[in-house]
PAKE-147185 format. One line per field, with one value per residue (C-alpha): residue in one letter; x negated, y, z negated. Coordinates in steps of 0.25 Angstrom, whole numbers, plus 2048, in hexadecimal, padded with zeros to 3 digits. Layout:
N
resn	(a / ...)
x	(X / ...)
y	(Y / ...)
z	(Z / ...)
// end
This chain:
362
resn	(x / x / x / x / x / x / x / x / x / x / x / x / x / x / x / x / x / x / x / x / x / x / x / x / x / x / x / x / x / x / x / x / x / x / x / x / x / x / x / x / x / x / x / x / x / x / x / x / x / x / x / x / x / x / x / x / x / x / x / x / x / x / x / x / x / x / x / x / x / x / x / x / x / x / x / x / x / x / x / x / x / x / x / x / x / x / x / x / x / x / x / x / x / x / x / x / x / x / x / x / x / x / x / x / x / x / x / x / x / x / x / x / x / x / x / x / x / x / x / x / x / x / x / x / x / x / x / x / x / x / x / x / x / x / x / x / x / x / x / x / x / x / x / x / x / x / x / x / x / x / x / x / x / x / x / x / x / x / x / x / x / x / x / x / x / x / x / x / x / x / x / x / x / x / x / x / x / x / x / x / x / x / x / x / x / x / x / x / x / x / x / x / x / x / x / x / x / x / x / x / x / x / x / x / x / x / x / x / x / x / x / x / x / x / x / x / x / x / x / x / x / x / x / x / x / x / x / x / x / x / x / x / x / x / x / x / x / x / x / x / x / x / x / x / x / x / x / x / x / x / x / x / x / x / x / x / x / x / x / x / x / x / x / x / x / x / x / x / x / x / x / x / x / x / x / x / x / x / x / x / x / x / x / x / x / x / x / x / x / x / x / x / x / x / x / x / x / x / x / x / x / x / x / x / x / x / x / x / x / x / x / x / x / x / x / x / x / x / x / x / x / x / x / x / x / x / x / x / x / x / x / x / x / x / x / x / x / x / x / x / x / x / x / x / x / x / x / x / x / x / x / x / x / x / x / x / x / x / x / x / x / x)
x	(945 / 940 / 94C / 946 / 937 / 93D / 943 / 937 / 92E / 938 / 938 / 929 / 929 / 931 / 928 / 925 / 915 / 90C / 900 / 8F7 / 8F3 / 8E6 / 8E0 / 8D2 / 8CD / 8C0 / 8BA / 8AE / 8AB / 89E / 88F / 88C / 892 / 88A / 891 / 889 / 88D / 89B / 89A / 895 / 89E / 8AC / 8B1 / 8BA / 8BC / 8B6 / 8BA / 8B3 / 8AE / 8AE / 8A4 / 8A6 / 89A / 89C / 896 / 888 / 887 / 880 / 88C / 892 / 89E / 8A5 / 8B4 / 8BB / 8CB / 8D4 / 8D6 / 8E4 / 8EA / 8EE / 8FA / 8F2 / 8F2 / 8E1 / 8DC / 8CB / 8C5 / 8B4 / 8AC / 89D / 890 / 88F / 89C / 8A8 / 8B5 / 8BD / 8CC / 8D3 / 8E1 / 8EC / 8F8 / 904 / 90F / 919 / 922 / 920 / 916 / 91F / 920 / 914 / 911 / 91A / 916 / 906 / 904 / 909 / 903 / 8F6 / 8F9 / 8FC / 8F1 / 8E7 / 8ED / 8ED / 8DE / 8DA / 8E0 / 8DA / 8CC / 8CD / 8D1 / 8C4 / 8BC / 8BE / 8B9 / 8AC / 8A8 / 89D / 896 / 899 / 88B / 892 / 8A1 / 8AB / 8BA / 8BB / 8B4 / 8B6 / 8C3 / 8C3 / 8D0 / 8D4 / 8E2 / 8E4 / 8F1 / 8EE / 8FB / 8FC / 8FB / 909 / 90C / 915 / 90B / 8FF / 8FE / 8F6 / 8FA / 906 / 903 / 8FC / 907 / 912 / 90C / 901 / 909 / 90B / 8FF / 8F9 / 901 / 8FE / 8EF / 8F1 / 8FD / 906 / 915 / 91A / 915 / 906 / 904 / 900 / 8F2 / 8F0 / 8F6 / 8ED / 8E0 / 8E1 / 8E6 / 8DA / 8D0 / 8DB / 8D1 / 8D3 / 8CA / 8D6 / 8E0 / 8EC / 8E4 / 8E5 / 8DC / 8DE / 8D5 / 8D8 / 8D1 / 8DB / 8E0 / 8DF / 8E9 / 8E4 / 8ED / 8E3 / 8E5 / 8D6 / 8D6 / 8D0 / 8C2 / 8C3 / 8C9 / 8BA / 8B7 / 8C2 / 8BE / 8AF / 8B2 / 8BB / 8B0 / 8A5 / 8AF / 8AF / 8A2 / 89C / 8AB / 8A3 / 895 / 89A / 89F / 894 / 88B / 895 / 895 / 885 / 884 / 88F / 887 / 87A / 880 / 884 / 878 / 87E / 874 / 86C / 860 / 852 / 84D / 83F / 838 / 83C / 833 / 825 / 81D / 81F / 826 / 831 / 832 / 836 / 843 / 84F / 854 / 85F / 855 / 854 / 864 / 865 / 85B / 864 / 870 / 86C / 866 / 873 / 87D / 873 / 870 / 881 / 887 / 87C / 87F / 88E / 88D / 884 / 88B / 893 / 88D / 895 / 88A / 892 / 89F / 8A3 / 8B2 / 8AF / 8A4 / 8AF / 8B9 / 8B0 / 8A9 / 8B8 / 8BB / 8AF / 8B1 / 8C0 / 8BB / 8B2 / 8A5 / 89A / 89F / 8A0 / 891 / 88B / 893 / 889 / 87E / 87C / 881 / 874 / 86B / 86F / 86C / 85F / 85A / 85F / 858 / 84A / 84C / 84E / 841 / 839 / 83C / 839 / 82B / 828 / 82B / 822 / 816 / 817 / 818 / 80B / 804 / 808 / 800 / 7F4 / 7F2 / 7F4 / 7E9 / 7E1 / 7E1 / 7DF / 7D2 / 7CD / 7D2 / 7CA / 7BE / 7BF / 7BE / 7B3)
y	(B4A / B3C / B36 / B3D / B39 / B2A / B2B / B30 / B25 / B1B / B22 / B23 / B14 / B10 / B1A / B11 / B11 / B0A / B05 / AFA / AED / AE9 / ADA / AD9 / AC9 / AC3 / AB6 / AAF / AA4 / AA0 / AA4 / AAD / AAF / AB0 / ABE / ABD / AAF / AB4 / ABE / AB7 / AAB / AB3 / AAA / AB6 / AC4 / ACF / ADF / AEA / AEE / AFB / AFB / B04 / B11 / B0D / AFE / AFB / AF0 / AE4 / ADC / AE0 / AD7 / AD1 / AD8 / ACC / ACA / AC1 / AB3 / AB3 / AB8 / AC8 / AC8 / AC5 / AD6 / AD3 / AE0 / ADB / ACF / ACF / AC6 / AC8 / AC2 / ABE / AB2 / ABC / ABE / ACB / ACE / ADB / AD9 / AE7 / AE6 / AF0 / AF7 / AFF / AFF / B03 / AFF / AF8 / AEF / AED / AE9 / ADD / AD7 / ADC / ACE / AC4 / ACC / ACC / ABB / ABA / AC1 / AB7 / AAE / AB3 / AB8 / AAA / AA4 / AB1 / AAF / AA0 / AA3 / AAC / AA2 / A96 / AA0 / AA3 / A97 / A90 / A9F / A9D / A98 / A8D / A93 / A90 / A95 / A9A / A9C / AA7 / AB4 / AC1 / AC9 / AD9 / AE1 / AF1 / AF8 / B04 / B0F / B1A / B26 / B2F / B3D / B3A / B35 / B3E / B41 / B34 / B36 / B33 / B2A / B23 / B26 / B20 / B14 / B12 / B04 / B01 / B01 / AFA / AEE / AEC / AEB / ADF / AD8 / ADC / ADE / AE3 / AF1 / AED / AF4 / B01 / AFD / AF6 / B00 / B0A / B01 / AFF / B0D / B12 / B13 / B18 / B20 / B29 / B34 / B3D / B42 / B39 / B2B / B21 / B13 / B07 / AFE / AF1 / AE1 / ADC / AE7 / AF6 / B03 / B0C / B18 / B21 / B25 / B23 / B16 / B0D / B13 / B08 / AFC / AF7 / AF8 / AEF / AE6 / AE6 / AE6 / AD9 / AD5 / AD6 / ACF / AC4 / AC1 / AC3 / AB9 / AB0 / AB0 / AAF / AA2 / A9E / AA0 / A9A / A8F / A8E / A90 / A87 / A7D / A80 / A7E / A71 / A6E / A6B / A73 / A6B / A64 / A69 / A5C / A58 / A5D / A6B / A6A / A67 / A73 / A79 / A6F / A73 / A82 / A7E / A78 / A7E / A7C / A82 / A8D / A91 / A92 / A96 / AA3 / AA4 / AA6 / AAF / ABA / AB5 / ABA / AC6 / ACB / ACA / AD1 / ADC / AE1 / ADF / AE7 / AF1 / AF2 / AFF / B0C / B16 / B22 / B2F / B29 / B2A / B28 / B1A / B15 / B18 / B10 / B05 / B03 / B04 / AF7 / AF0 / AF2 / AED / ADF / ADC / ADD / AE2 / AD7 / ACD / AD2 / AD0 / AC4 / ABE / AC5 / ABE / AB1 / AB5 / AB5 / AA8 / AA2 / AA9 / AA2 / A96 / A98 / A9B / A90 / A87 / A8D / A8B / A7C / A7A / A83 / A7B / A6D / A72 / A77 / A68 / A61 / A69 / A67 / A59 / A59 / A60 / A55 / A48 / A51 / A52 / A45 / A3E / A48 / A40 / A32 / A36 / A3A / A2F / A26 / A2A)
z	(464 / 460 / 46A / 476 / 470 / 470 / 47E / 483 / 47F / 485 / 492 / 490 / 48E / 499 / 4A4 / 4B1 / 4B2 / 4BC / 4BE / 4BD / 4B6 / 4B9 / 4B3 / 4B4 / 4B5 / 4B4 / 4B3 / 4B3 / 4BF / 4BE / 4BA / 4C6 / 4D5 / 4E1 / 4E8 / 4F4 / 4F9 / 4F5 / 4FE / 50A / 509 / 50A / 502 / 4FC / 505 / 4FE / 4F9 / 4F8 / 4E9 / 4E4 / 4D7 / 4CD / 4CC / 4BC / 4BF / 4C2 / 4CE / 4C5 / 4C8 / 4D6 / 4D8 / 4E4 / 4E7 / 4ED / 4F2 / 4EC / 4F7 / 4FC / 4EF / 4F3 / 4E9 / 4DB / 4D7 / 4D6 / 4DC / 4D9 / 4D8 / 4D5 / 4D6 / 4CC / 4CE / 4BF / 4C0 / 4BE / 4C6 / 4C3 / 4C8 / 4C7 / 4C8 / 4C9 / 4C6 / 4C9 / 4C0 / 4BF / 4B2 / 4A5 / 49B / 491 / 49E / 4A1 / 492 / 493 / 4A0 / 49F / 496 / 4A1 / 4AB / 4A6 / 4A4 / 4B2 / 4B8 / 4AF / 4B9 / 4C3 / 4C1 / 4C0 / 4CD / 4D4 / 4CE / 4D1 / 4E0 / 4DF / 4D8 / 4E3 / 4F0 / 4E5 / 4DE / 4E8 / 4E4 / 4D3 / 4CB / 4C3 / 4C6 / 4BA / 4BC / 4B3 / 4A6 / 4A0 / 4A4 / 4A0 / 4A3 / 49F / 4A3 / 4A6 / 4A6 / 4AE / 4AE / 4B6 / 4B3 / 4B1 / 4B0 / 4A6 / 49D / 4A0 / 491 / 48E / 47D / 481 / 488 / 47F / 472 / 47C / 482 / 476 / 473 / 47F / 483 / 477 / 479 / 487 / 487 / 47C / 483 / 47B / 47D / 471 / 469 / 462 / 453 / 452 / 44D / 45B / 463 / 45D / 45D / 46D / 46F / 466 / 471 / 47D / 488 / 494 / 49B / 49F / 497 / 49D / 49E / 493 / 492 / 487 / 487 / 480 / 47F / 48A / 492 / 494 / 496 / 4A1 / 4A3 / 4AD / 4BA / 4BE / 4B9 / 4C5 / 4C0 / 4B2 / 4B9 / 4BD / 4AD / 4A8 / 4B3 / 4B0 / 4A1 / 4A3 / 4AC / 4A1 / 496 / 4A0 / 4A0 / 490 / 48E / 498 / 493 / 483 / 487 / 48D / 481 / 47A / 481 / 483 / 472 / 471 / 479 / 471 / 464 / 469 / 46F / 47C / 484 / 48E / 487 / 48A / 494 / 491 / 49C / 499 / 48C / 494 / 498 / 4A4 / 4AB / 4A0 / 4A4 / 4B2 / 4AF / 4A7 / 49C / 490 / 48C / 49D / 49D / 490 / 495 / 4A4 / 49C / 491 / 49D / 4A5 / 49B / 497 / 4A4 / 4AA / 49B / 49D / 4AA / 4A6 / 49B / 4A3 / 4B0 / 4AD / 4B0 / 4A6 / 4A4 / 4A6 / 4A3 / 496 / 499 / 4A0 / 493 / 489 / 491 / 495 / 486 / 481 / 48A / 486 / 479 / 47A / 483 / 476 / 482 / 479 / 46F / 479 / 47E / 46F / 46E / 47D / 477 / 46A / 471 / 47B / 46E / 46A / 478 / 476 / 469 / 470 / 47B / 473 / 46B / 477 / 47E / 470 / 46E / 47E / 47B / 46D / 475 / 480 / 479 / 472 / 47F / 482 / 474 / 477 / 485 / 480 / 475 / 47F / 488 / 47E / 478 / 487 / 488 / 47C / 481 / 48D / 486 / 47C / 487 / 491)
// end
């Protein structure tokens, strides 16, 4: 009995499945991009874009085709107002998943490279429409394993018994068996709506074993998208703080502290407000762009991705950067008010004291 149980699993082991390898690259090219002009110049040939009923249009992007490169396996390229590139690459397979396993970690290195000469074909065609283009500051990656579904495993628990390891080790890279303490930590939150369908979601990558699966691509995509951008905006404050600390900031030039004349020019406290509402007003619509009511099934697997890519702590981390900047910035405005109301108390006196020269005199 336990000899046919063993020969079993090995047969199990060795099943031939197919599907799917899908990397998802993002990165950040600038402060914001100018769609319209793109769209008139032809610099790049457009595709249609089918948006999501579960996203709200605050952020419609541009679908465009790869120039001149038709064998890079990149099925979507997007190009998004707020400074951001995304790429959807899908990969074919056919073998089994101890296969997979050991050539998913050079696949995934191969396709960073290739990600980045696509996105700087892209980025060349675009960069007269960038706001202060930069290639590239910040990139944001994320990897699906999508299986299809077998009649031979319609029964997910076993699925899940057989493959369980397997599983775990390839959504950390790994191509040996990970302890059972990990295993069971990323198989612990292991989802599906129907009985056959099994989704892991991990830090780096994620398992989808579901035969409607196309409807979740866009929320690994978005998710990698929204990653992207609090990685992007974190460094940023830090970089603004660190310049603070520093005090690297620009100086206040004297004509700024004189009444009236001073509010016409800007200054830190001016930049330091642009980019607190900047940042504020891009992560809010990020974070509120999905539409989920009525869908339970959808919020539990997107909260569970968040909740994996760190993006609530990433958003707490911006936010209490954002609060610094603020007492910054109301510091800044009280030592230019202060110097101002002198600058007046100053005026006033002379005023005064040339009323009484004049006075004195006649």
């Amino acid at each position: 009995m336990q000899e046919a149980k063993l020969i079993q699993e090995q047969k199990d082991m060795d099943y031939v499945f197919s599907g799917n390898i899908y990397i998802f690259q993002a990165f950040d090219v600038g402060d914001d991009i100018n769609l319209e002009a793109i769209k008139s110049s032809n610099v790049l040939e457009q595709e249609s874009l089918i948006l999501s009923k579960y996203f709200k249009n605050y952020h419609i992007p541009l679908a465009v085709k790869l120039p001149a490169q038709p064998d890079s396996h990149c099925v979507s390229i997007r190009i998004h107002n707020f400074g951001a590139i995304s790429l959807t690459y899908k990969i074919p397979f056919k073998s089994t998943l101890t296969q997979v396993r050991t050539n998913l970690d050079a696949l995934d290195n191969r396709f960073q490279e290739q990600s980045i000469k696509d996105v700087s074909a892209i980025f060349k065609k675009i960069k007269p429409f960038i706001k202060k283009s930069n290639f590239f500051s910040t990139q944001s990656s994320y990897l699906v394993i999508q299986v299809d579904t077998e009649d031979a495993f319609s029964d997910v628990v076993h699925f899940k018994q057989q493959y369980g390891s397997m599983i775990a080790s390839m959504l950390r890279f790994e191509t040996e068996s990970l302890s059972e303490i990990q295993r069971d930590e990323i198989l612990e939150f292991a989802m599906g709506y129907y009985r056959g369908d099994l989704i892991v979601i991990d830090t780096a990558a994620s398992f989808v074993y579901d035969s409607e699966y196309t409807e979740i691509l866009d929320f690994f995509e978005f998710a990698n998208i929204q990653h992207l951008e609090l990685q992007y905006f974190d460094r940023v404050l830090d970089q603004l703080l660190n310049a603070m600390y520093e005090e690297k900031v620009r100086k206040l030039s004297p004509k700024a502290y004189l009444p009236f004349i001073g509010t016409l020019s800007r200054s830190p406290v001016d930049e330091l407000g642009k980019l607190r509402v900047d940042i504020s007003v891009i992560t809010e619509r990020l974070e509120s762009s999905i539409k989920l009511v009525a869908e339970p099934y959808f919020s539990e697997l997107y909260a569970l991705l968040q909740d994996k890519l760190d993006l609530k702590k990433w958003q707490e981390g911006i936010e209490k950067k954002l609060s610094i900047v603020q007492d910054i910035r109301t510091v800044f405005q009280h030592k230019v008010d202060a110097a101002r109301e002198d600058i007046l108390s100053v005026l006033i006196a002379i005023l005064i004291m040339i009323e009484l020269v004049v006075a004195i005199l006649k």
